[in-house]
N, C-alpha and C positions, 0 to 999 in steps of 0.2 A: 824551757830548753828543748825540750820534748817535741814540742807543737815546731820549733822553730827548724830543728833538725828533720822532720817530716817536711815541713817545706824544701828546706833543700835539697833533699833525696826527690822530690817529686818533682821539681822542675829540672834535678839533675837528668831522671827521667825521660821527660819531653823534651828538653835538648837533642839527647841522644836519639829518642823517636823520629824530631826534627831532621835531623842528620843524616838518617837513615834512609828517609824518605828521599831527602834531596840526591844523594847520593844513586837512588834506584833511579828515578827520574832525570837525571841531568846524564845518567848513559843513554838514556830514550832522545832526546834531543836530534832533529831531523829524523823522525820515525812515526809511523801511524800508528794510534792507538783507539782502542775501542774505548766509550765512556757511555754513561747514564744523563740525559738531563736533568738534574735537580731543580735548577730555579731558571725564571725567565724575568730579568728586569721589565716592568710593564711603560718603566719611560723612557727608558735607555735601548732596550731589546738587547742588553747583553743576558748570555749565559753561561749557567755556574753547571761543568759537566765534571762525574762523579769518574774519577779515572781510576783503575786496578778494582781485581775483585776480592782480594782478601785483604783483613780488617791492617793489616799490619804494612803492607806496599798501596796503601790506596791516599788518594789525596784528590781537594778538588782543584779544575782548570779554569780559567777566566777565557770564556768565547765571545771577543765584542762583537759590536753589531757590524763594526767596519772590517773583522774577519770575516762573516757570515756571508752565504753567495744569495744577494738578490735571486728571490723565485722561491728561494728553500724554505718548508716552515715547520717548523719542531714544537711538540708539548712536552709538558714535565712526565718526566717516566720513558722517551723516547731514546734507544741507541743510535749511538752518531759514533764513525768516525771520525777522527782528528787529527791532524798533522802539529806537534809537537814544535813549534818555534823555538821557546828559550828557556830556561829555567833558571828564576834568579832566589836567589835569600831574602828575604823579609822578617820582621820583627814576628811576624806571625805565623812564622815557618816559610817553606818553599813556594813561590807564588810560578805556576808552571803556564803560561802561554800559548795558546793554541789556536790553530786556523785552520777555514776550509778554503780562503782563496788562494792560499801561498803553492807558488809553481810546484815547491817540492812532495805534496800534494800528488801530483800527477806523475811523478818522476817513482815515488814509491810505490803509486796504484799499479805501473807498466811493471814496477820491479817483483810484484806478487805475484801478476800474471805471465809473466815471460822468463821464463828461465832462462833464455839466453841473455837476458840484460841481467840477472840477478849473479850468474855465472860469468859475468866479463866478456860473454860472446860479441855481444852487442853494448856499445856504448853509447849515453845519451847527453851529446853536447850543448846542446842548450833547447832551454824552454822559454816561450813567449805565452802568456798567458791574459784573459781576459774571463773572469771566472765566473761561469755561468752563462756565457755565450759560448767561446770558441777557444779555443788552446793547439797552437803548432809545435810542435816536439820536433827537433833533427836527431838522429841517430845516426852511427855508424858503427862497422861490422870491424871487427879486432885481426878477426882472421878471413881469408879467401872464402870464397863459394860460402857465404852466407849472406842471403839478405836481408839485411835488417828492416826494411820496412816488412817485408814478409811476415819475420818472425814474431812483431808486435801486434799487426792485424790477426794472425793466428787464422787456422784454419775456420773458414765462411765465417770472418768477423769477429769469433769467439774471443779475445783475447781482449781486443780494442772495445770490443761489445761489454764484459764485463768491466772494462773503468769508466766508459760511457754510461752505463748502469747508476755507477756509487755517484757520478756528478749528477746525474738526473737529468742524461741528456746534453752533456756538453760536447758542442760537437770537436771533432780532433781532427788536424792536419798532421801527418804521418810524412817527413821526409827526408831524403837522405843529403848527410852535412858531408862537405866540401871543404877543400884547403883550397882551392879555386873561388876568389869571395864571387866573380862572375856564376857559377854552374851556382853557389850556393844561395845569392839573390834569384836568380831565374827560378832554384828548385822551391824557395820561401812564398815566389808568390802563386804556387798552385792554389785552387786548379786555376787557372790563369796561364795561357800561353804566352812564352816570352820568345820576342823577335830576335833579341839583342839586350847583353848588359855592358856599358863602357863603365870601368871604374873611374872618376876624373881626379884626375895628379892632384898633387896638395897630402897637407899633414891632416886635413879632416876625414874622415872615413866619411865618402860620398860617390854614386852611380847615380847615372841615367839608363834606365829604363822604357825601349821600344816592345811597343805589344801592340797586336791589331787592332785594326777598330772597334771591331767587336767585341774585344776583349775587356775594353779598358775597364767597364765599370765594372765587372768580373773581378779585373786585377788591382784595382782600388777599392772594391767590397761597400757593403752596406755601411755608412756614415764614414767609409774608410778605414774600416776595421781591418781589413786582408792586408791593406799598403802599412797601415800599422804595426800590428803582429808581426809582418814578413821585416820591418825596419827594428824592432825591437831584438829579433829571435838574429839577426843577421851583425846587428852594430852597426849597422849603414844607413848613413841618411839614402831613400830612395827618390828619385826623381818619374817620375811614368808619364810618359810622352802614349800619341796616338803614332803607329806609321805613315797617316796621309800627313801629320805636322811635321815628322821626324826631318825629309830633308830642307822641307822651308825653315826649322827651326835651328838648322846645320847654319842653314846661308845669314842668319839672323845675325849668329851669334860670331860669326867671323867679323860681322861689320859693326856689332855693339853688342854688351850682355844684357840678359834677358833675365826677366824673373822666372824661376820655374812654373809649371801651372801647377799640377800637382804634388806633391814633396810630404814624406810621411818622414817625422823624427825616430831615430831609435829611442829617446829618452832614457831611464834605467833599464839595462840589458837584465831579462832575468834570468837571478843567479839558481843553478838549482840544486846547490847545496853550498852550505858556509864552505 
């Protein structure tokens, strides 16, 4: 009776320990958190990273390999930040989720170093991400006479320079979001000069896109990545014409339709917070 009554007091216990945990952790959700590598799956390449530092708030995170950013590579005993995805219940206690490619990621690294985004001066409407190459952020300013790309680049780069830092070099497109989806596509496909954006009628969210000659492979990027990003961070299919095709392609289309040449999907808009 003895033996049996210890058992129950002891898993009553770790219940409660359970509880507590989950309970600390599931307020961190969409938040950065500093951890420890503990293990490196050797076939998998997931890792097991050791989160909080005292005995009583700490727990470990599950880091797959399909969160991890291509390029990065950690050993056991290395500190990492992490972006906190989800936190669910499990038979084994709190099983806590965590990434380094998820947009929200770059939405908290801007909110650490920029007090006007951390203070509501500046807001960040949406992020497009591609993690470990390149990342577009749009912002915009709450109040007058402040500019929001300004204020994230920070005096000589300092600011954008230190979340550029934590990615390891991911480069960032800084620019300012629009209720005009025209100004807002033009501003998406920097640096790329835009001629002209037509939005085209219909229930689909869809523009064509004129940019100089010179521009185009600029404004479609390396494998398409810049027409990409700019269609993801925008929710607009984009179309990118050349202006020597733009008005032969005028006269085309009055007399039949045409496939576009170029055309980048927005696919999943990312979100940058639940």
């Amino acid at each position: 009776a003895a033996q049996t009554a210890k058992q129950v007091i002891i898993q009553g216990i770790r219940e409660a320990e359970r509880g507590m945990i989950f309970d600390t952790f599931s307020s961190k959700e969409h938040e950065i958190l500093t951890g420890t590598v503990l293990r490196i799956a050797p076939d998998s390449g997931d890792m097991t990273i050791r989160l909080g530092g005292n005995t009583n708030d700490r727990t470990d995170a599950m880091l797959a390999a399909s969160e991890q950013v291509k390029g990065e590579s950690y050993r056991e005993g290395d500190i990492i930040r992490v972006y906190v995805v989800e936190v669910r219940r499990s038979t084994r206690g709190p099983q806590v989720i965590v990434s380094r490619t998820h947009p929200g990621l770059v939405k908290r690294l801007f909110e650490l170093e920029v007090p006007e985004i951390a203070s509501g001066l500046v807001e960040v409407k949406s992020i497009a991400r591609e993690a470990g190459s390149r990342t577009k952020i749009a912002v915009c300013a709450t109040e007058e006479n402040i500019d929001p790309v300004g204020a994230c680049v920070g005096t000589r780069g300092a600011r954008v320079g230190a979340v550029v830092d934590e990615l390891h070099g991911e480069k960032m497109d800084i620019i300012v979001w629009s209720e005009d989806p025209a100004k807002f596509v033009a501003a998406a496909l920097s640096p790329a000069d835009v001629v002209s954006v037509t939005v085209l009628p219909g229930t689909q969210k869809a523009c064509r896109v004129i940019v100089p000659d010179d521009q185009l492979s600029l404004a479609i990027g390396k494998e398409g990545q810049n027409a990409r990003l700019a269609a993801r961070l925008t929710g607009y299919k984009i179309d990118i014409k050349p202006a020597s095709q733009a008005a032969e392609f005028e006269a085309q289309q009055q007399e039949a339709p045409e496939e576009p040449a170029v055309e980048a999907e927005p696919e999943a808009a990312a979100e940058t917070e639940e």
